[in-house]
N, C-alpha and C positions, 0 to 999 in steps of 0.2 A: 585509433580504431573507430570507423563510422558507423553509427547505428541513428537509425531515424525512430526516435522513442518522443514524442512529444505529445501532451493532451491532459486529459483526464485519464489514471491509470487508476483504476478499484483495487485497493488490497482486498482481494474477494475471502469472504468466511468459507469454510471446511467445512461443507454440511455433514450431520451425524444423526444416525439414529435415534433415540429415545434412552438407548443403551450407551451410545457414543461410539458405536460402530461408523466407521467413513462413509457416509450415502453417496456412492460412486454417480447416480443416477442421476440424484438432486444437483450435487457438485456439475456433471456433465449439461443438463438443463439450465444451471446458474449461470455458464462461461457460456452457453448459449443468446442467451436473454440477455447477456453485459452486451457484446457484441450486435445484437439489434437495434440494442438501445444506443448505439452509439459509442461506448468505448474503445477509446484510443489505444489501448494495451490493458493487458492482464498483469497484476502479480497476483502468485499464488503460495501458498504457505509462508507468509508474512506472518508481523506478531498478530493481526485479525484472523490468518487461518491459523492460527492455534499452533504454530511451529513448537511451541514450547512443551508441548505435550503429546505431541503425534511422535513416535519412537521411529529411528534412524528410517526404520524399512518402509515402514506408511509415510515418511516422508518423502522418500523416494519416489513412490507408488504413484503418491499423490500427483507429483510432480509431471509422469508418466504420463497421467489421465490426462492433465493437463493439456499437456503441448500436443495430445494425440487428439482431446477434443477442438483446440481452440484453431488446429490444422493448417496453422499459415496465414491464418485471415486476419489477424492480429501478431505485436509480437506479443511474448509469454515472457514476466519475467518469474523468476525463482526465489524465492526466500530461500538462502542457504548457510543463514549465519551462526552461529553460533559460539561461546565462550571457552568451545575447545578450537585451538586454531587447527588441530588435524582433525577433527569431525567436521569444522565449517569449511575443509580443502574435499574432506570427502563428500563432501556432498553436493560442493559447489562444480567437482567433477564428474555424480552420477547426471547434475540436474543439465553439466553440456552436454556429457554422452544419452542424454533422454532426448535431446535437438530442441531445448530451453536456448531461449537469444538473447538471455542477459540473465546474472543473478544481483542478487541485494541481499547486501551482508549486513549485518547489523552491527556494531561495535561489542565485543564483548562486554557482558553483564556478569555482577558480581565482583570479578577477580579485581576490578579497578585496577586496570596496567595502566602504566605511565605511555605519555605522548610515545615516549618511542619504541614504546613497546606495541600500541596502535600499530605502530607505522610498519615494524616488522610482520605484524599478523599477517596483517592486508594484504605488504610484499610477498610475501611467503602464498599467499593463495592466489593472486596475483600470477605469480612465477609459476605456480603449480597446475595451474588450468587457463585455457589460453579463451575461454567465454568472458562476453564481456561483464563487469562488474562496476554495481554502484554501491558505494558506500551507504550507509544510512547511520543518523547520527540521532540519538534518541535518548538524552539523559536524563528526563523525568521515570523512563523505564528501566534503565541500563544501570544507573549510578555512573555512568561511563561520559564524559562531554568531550568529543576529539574537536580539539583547537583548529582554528580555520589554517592554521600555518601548518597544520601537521595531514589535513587535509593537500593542501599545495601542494606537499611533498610527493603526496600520495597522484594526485593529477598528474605527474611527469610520465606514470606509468602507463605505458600505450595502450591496456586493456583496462585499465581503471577510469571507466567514460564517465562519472558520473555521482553525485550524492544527492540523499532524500534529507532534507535540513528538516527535522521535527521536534528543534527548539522551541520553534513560537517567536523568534525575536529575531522582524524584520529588518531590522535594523544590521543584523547580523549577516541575515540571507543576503542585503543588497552590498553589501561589504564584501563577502564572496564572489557575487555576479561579477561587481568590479573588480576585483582581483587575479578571476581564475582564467586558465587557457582562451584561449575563444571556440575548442570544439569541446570542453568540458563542460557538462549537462549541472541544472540545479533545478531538484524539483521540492515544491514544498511539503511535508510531510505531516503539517497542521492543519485539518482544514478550515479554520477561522480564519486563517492568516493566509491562505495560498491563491484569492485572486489580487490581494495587495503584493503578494512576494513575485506574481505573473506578474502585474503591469507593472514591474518594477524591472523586469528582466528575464526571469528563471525560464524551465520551459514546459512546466505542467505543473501536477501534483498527483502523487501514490494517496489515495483518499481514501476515509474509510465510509465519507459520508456517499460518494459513490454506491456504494454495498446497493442501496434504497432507493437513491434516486439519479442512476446512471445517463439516464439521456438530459437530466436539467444539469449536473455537471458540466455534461460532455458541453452544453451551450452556453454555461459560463467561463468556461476554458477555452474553448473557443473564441470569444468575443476578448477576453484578456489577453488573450496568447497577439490578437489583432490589434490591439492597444485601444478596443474602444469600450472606455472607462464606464461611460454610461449605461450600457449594457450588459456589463459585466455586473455592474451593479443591481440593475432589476434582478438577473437570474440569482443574484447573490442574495438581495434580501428574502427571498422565498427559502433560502439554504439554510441562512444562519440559524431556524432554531433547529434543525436536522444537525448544524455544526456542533452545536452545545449540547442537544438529546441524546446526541448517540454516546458522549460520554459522561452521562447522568451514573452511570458505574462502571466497572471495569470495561473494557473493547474487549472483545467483542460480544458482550454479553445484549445493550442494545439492539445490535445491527441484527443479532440473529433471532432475537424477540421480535423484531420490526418485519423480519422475510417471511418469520413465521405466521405472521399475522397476515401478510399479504400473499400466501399458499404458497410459499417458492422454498421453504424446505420445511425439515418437521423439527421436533426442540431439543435436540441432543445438543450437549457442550460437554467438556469434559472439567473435572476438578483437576484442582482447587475453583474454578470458576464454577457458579452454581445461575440458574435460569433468574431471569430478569424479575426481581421483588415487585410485587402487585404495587406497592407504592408506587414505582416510577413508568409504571404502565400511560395513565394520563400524560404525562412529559412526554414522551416518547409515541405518544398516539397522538396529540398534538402538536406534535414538531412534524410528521409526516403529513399532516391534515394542512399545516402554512405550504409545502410543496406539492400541494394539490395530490397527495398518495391516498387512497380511500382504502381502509380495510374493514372487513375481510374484502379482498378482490384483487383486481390487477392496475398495476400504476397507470392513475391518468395525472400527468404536470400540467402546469397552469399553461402550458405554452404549447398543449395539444402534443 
């Protein structure tokens, strides 16, 4: 199954009220402003948009906003994973029938199934909605590491285009590159690691550092996605302390202090996550300030 998903992809935050009500407004303004700025695709209720705590229906909802704001001009993908494999079908079937052009499934969290117990979920949702789907592999979050071989497996499958490798360990990533289909997609899922896992192969990154500074991104991915290393790397050293600040604490607790700061939403988050500790405010207001983000105000990057 062919899908042209390639770039810098924001796993975009879920703005909220103050209350933690879903700011439909703020959310619809944000997938606007990803999009000016240069991003290559959308994902939306990822673990940055707070999937873990937004209930079946608002995740829906959300999904809805989504693909009716971002209207064709990108694709949208879906976060639709989940630890229940018949909650992660249902919802991986509201977010086709919403006219989402790919979803991203996370590995179950918690239960720790075995390899082939992976491999059944996947199938299983897979078989059960014909949108396409990427895996996503995430086991500093999940307790979950799905094995590169059990991955393969899963690549045979005509609607399974693709996984977000959010291990950290390129050495892994380029292990995969070489191994997999040649139309099976690898995006990096770390963004420390993801213009070395580009010029290595892969063919983007689901980012979270994105969220802040979507158009220096979009031109380091760019420039890697080209193989030219030297460039990749100017745009990259300006990233790196944006790579490290934004998870100075939990994700998305960061990115949505950072948006806050630069008037693009207001400070709702929901618990168990609580608002960005004064402590790490400086990190984090200096890691935006090395990529040229001035706040209060709107993004200006070093590269105009």
């Amino acid at each position: 199954m062919s899908l042209t998903l390639r770039g810098s992809i924001p796993a975009i935050v879920t703005p909220m009220q103050p209350d933690g009500a879903v700011d439909e407004g703020a959310f619809r303004n944000l997938i606007d402003w990803h999009i000016e700025q240069g991003s290559d695709a959308i994902v939306a209720v990822g673990t940055t948009g707070e999937s873990a705590t937004l209930d079946v229906e608002e995740h829906t909802e959300v999904i809805s906003i989504a693909v009716s704001q971002v209207a064709g001009r990108v694709p949208l993908v879906a976060g639709t994973g989940a630890n229940s494999t018949a909650e992660a079908l249902h919802l991986t079937k509201s977010a086709q029938e919403n006219g989402a052009d790919a979803a991203l499934l996370v590995t179950p969290y918690y239960n720790r199934p075995t390899q082939e117990g992976l491999y059944q979920h996947f199938r299983t949702i897979a078989e059960g909605a014909t949108i396409p789907q990427i895996l996503y592999n995430v086991p500093a979050r999940t307790a979950c590491d799905m094995a590169t071989e059990t991955t393969l497996r899963l690549a045979e499958i005509d609607n399974i285009i693709g996984i977000k490798d959010a291990t950290a360990d390129v050495s892994r990533g380029v292990d995969m590159i070489r191994r997999k289909p040649k139309d099976f997609l690898v995006y990096s899922g770390e963004d420390i690691t993801s213009m070395d896992l580009m010029l290595a192969g892969a063919d983007g990154t689901i980012s979270v550092t994105a969220n802040v500074a979507p158009r220096l991104m979009h031109l380091m991915t760019k420039a890697a996605l080209a193989g030219d290393e030297a460039k990749a790397n100017e745009y990259n050293d300006l990233l790196i302390p944006l790579h490290k600040g934004l998870f100075v604490e939990s994700s998305p607790t960061p990115s949505k202090w950072a948006l806050e700061q630069m008037g693009m939403i207001s400070s709702g988050i929901r618990l168990p996550l609580v608002p960005l500790s004064e402590a790490s405010h400086d990190i984090v207001r200096s890691a935006l300030a090395s990529a040229g983000i001035e706040i209060p105000g709107t993004l200006e990057t070093a590269t105009g």
